[in-house]
N, C-alpha and C positions, 0 to 999 in steps of 0.2 A: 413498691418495695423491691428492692434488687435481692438475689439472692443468687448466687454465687462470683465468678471472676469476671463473666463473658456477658456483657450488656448488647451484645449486634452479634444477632443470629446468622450463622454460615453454613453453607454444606457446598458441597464438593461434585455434587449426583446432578442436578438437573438446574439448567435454568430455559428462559424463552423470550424471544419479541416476537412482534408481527408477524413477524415469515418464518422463524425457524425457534425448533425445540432441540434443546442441547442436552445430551446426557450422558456425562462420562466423556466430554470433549467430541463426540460425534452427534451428528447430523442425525436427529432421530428418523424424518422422512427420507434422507437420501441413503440413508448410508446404513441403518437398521432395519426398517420396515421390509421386509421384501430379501433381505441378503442374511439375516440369522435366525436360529431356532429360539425358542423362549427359553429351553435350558444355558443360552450361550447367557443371554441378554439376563437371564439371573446374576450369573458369574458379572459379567460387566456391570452390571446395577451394581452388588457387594461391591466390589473392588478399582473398577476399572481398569484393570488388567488384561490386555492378548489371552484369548481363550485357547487355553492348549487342549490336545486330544483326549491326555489322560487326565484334567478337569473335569472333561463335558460326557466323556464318556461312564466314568467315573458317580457324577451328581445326579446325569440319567438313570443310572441303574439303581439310583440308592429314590432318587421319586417313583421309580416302575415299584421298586419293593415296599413301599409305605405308604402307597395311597390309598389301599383297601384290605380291608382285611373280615368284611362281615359286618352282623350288625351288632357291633360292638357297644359299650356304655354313650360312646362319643354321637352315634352313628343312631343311636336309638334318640340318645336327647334331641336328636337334629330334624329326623320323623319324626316326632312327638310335636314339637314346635309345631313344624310347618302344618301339621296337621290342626292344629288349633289357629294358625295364622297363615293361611295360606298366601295371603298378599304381602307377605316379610320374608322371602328368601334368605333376604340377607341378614335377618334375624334368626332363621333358623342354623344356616352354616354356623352364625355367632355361635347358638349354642353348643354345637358341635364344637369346635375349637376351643371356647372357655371351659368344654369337658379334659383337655388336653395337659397334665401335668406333669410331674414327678412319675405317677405311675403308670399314665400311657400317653405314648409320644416323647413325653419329656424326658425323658430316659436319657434318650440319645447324648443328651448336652448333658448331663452327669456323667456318664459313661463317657464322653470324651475329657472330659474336666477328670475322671480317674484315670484313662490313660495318660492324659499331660502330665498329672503329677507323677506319675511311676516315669515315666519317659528323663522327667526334671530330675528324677534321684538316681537314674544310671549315669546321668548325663555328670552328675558330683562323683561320680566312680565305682557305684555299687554296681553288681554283678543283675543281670535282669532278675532271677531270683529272687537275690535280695529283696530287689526294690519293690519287687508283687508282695511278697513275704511281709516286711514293715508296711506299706501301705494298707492293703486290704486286712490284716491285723487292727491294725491300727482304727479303723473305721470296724471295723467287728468289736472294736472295744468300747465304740463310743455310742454302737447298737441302730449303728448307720446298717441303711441296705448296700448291695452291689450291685449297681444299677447297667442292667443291660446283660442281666444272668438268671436262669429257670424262665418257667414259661409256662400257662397252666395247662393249656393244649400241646405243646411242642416238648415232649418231654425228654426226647433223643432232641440232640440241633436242631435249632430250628431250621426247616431245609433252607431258607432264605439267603443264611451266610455262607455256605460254601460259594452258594450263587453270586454274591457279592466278591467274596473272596477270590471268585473266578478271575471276575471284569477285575478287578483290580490287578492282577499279578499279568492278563491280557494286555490290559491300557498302560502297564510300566510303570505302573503307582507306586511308590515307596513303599512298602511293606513293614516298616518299623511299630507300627501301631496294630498290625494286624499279629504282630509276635508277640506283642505286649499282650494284649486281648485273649490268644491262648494260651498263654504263661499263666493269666488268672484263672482263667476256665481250670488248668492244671492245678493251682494252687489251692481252689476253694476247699474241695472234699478234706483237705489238712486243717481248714480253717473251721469251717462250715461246721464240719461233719456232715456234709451229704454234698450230692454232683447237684450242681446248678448249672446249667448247659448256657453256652451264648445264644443269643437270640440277635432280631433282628434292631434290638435298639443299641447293640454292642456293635456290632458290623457293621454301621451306615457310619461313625464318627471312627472307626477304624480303618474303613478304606477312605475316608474323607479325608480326614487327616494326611493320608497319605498323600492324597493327590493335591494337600495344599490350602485347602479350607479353612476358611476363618474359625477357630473353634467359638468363638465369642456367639457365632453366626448360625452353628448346629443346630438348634432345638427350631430355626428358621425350618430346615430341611422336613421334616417330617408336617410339620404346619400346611405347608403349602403343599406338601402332595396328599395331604388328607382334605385338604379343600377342595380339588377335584372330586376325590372319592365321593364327599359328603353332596355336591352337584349331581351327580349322578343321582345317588342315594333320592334327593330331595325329586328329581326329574321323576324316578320310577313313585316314590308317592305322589307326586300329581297324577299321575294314571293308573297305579295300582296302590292304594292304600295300605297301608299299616300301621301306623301312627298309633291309633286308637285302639287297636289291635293289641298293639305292645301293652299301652298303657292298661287294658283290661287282664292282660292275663299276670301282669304284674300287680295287680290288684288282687287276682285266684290265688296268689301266692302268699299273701302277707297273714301273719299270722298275730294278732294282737295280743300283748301280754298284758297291759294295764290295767283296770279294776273296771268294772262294770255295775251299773244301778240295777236295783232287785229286781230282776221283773227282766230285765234286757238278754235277747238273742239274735244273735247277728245274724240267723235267717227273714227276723223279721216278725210284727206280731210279739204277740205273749209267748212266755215260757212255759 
């Protein structure tokens, strides 16, 4: 059964014979292996594009800031796993990653998807105000979040963005997005009714942006640097456990509410 226009599959990223693997029109053993960093060879993978400085310096800084952060829901599901499967690594990262949505990680690629659009309405002639003003309105009304704002630990800045914002205004990055970014910060407490601070998933698609980033490609960016994290993470439970640890004391915690047979107590034994 066909199902849509394109019956002969194409891509642009890699091909190979006998002797040579092509990716991006370069020579993968002669001309890659050995002469760039894996943050370069990301950027060339997306795009195929000449890696400039304030790309790579830029995408560095935004994977040093999002590869770790504890042991978060992601990070627990991912010990938990391996802990029950210790021969499935790569079942365990899985589950770590398919923990990764809307509300952590994924942020980022909505938060870059609300700066494009506030970016697309100054760019029709509204004033940047404006365009914060109608927009984040506008999703306040429709009982959407704003994604890549508060934080439940970080409740000043998250210190990560300035940090971000550093390299960025360093490496020559365009800053247009990062104005946009504290224009909303500025705007929420009008909206909101209370300060929602940026955090780190507002600032990785704000200096990214800047430096030229695919935004289709964002919610990539955080993926992959928590994939490192979660290796690590799975390393120190093959030698120091916790897996099972979590999962017990998240068990001390649960409180049940639904109905119980006569006679029943959850220490055990009669009542």
């Amino acid at each position: 059964m066909k199902i849509g226009h394109e019956t002969i599959p194409r891509t642009a990223i890699s091909t190979s014979n006998a002797d040579t693997i092509v990716v991006r029109g370069k020579d993968l053993s002669a001309e890659l292996i050995g002469h760039t960093t894996f943050t370069d060879y990301f950027l060339i993978l997306l795009d195929g594009k000449p890696v400039s400085d304030v790309r790579r310096r830029v995408l560095d800084a935004t994977l040093v800031a999002i590869a770790e952060h504890g042991l978060v829901p992601s990070v627990q599901a991912s010990r938990m796993t391996y802990a029950a499967a210790p021969e499935a690594l790569q079942g365990a990262v899985a589950a770590g990653l398919l923990g990764c949505g809307s509300v952590i990680l994924g942020a980022s690629q909505a938060a870059g998807e609300l700066f494009a659009e506030i970016a697309g309405e100054v760019d029709g002639g509204k004033s940047l105000e404006s365009a914060v003003e109608d927009v984040v309105s506008a999703r306040r009304a429709r009982r959407e979040p704003i994604p890549g704002y508060g934080h439940p630990l970080h409740k000043a800045r998250d210190p990560r963005v300035e940090a971000l914002f550093g390299v960025a205004q360093e490496a020559g990055a365009e800053l247009r997005y990062v104005e946009i970014a504290e224009a909303v910060e500025r705007a929420i407490p009008g909206i909101v009714g209370k300060e929602l601070k940026l955090n780190v998933s507002a600032a990785i698609p704000a200096v990214l942006l800047g430096a030229g980033f695919p935004l289709k490609a964002l919610r990539g960016v955080p993926i992959l640097a928590r994939t490192a994290g979660l290796i690590a993470h799975l390393l120190e439970e093959s030698e120091q456990p916790c897996g099972f640890a979590l999962s017990y004391q998240a068990a001390q915690r649960v409180e049940y509410t639904g109905e119980v047979p006569p006679g029943f107590s959850q220490e055990g034994g009669e009542s």
